[in-house]
PLY file of the C-alpha trace (Angstrom):
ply
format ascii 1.0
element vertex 138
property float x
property float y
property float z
element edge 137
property int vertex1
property int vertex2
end_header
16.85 -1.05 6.96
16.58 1.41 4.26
17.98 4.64 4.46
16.99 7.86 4.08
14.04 6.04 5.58
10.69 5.73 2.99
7.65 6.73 4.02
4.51 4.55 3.63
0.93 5.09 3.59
-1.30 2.11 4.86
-4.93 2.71 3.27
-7.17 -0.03 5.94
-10.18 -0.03 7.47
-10.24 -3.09 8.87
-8.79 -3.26 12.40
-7.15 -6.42 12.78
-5.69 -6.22 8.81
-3.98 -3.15 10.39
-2.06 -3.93 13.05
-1.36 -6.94 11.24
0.12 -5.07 8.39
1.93 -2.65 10.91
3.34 -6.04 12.39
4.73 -6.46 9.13
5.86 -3.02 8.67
7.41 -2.68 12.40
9.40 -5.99 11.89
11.11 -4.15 8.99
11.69 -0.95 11.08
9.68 1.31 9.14
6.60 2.29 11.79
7.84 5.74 12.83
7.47 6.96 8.64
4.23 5.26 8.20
0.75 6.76 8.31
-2.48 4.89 8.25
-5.51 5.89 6.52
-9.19 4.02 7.58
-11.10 5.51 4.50
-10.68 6.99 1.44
-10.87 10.80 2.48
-7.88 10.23 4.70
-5.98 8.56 2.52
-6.45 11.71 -0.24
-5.58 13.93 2.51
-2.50 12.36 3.79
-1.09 11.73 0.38
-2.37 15.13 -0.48
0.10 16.73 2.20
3.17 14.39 1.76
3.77 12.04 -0.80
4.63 8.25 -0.35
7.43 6.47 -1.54
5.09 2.96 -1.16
1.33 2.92 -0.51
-0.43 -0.61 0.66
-4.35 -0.13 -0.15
-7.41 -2.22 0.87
-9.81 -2.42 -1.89
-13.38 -2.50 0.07
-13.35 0.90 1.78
-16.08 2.82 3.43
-16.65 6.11 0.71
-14.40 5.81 -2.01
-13.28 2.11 -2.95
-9.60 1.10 -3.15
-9.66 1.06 -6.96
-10.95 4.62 -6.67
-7.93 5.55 -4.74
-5.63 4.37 -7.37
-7.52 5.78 -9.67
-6.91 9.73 -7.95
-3.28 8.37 -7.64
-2.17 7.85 -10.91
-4.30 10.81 -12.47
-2.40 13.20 -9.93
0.92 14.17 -11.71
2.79 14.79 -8.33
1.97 11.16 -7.06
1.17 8.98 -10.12
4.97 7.11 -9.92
4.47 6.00 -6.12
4.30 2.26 -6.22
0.46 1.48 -4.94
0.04 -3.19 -3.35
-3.35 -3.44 -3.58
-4.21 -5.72 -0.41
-7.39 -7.80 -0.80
-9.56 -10.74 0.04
-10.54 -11.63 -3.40
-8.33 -14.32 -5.70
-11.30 -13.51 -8.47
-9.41 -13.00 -11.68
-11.33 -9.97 -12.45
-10.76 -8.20 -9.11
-6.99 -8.37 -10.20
-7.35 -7.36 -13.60
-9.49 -4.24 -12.41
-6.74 -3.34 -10.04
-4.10 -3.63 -12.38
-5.85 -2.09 -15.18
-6.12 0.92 -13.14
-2.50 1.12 -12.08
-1.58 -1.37 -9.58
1.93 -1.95 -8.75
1.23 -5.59 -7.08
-1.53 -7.24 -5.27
-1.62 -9.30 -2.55
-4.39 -11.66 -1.68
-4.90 -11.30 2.11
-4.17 -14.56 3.37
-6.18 -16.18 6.44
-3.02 -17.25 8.54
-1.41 -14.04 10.11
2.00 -15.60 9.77
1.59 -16.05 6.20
-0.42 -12.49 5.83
2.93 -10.33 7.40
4.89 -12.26 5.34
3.52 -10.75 2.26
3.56 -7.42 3.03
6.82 -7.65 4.78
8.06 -8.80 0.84
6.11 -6.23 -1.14
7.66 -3.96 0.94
11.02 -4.32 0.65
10.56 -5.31 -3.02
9.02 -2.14 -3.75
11.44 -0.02 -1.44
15.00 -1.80 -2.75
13.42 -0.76 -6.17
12.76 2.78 -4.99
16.34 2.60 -3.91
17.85 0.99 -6.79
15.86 3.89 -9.04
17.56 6.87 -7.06
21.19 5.21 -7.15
21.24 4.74 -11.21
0 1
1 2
2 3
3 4
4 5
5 6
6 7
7 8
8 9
9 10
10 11
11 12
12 13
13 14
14 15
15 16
16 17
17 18
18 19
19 20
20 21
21 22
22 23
23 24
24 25
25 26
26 27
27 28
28 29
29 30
30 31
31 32
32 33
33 34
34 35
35 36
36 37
37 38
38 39
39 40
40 41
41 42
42 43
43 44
44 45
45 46
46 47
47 48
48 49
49 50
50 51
51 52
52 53
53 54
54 55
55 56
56 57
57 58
58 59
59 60
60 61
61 62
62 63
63 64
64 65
65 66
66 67
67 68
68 69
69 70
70 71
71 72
72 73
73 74
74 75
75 76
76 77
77 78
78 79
79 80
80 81
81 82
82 83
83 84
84 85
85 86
86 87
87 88
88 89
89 90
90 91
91 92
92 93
93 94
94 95
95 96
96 97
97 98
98 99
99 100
100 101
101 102
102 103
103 104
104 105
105 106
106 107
107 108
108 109
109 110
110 111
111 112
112 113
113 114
114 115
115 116
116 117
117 118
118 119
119 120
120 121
121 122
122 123
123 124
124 125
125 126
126 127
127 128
128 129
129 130
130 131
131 132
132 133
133 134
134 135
135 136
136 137
């Protein structure tokens, strides 16, 4: 486990894709400093009150899309570093491009088997948090 402990925002509106990626983040030890968002307008406020060191964001979400969350992200000075994993059901080459055009800091196709689908976050997560720790020891 990391410490100080990281906080992360999980930006998903789908139920199951949730606890599935709080699975994930639980098995890691990092539940008690993560929020969830289940639209856009909560993810702006939540990041809005207290940044992220790691944010893991659906693309298809009710108001605002994903990519429009990244967007706000890295056009807001105070937040535009924190490492954004787009999470998403679509391998479409262009759907990737978009997202990192915009600013992604990974992307993870969604996978169908759940064992396979925690795995993946469970790796961008401590790939993005060792880096986040790695940045504030050099």
């Amino acid at each position: 486990m990391l410490d100080p402990l990281p906080r992360i925002v999980v930006v998903e509106d789908t139920l199951l894709d949730e606890q599935l990626t709080m699975e994930a983040i639980r098995e890691i030890g990092l539940e008690s400093r993560t929020s969830v968002a289940r639209d856009s307008e909560q993810a702006l406020v939540i990041l809005s009150s207290a940044p992220a060191d790691l944010v893991l964001l659906d693309v298809k979400l009710p108001k605002l899309s994903g990519l429009g969350v990244l967007e706000w992200i890295r056009h807001n000075q105070k937040l535009r570093q924190i490492p954004v994993v787009i999470m998403s059901n679509s391998e479409l080459p262009a759907n990737i491009t978009a997202a990192y055009e915009r600013g992604a800091s990974g992307y993870i196709f969604k996978p169908l088997d759940h064992n396979s689908y925690i795995s993946s976050i469970k790796s961008a997560c401590l790939f993005w948090l060792r880096g986040r720790r790695l940045r504030e020891a050099g």
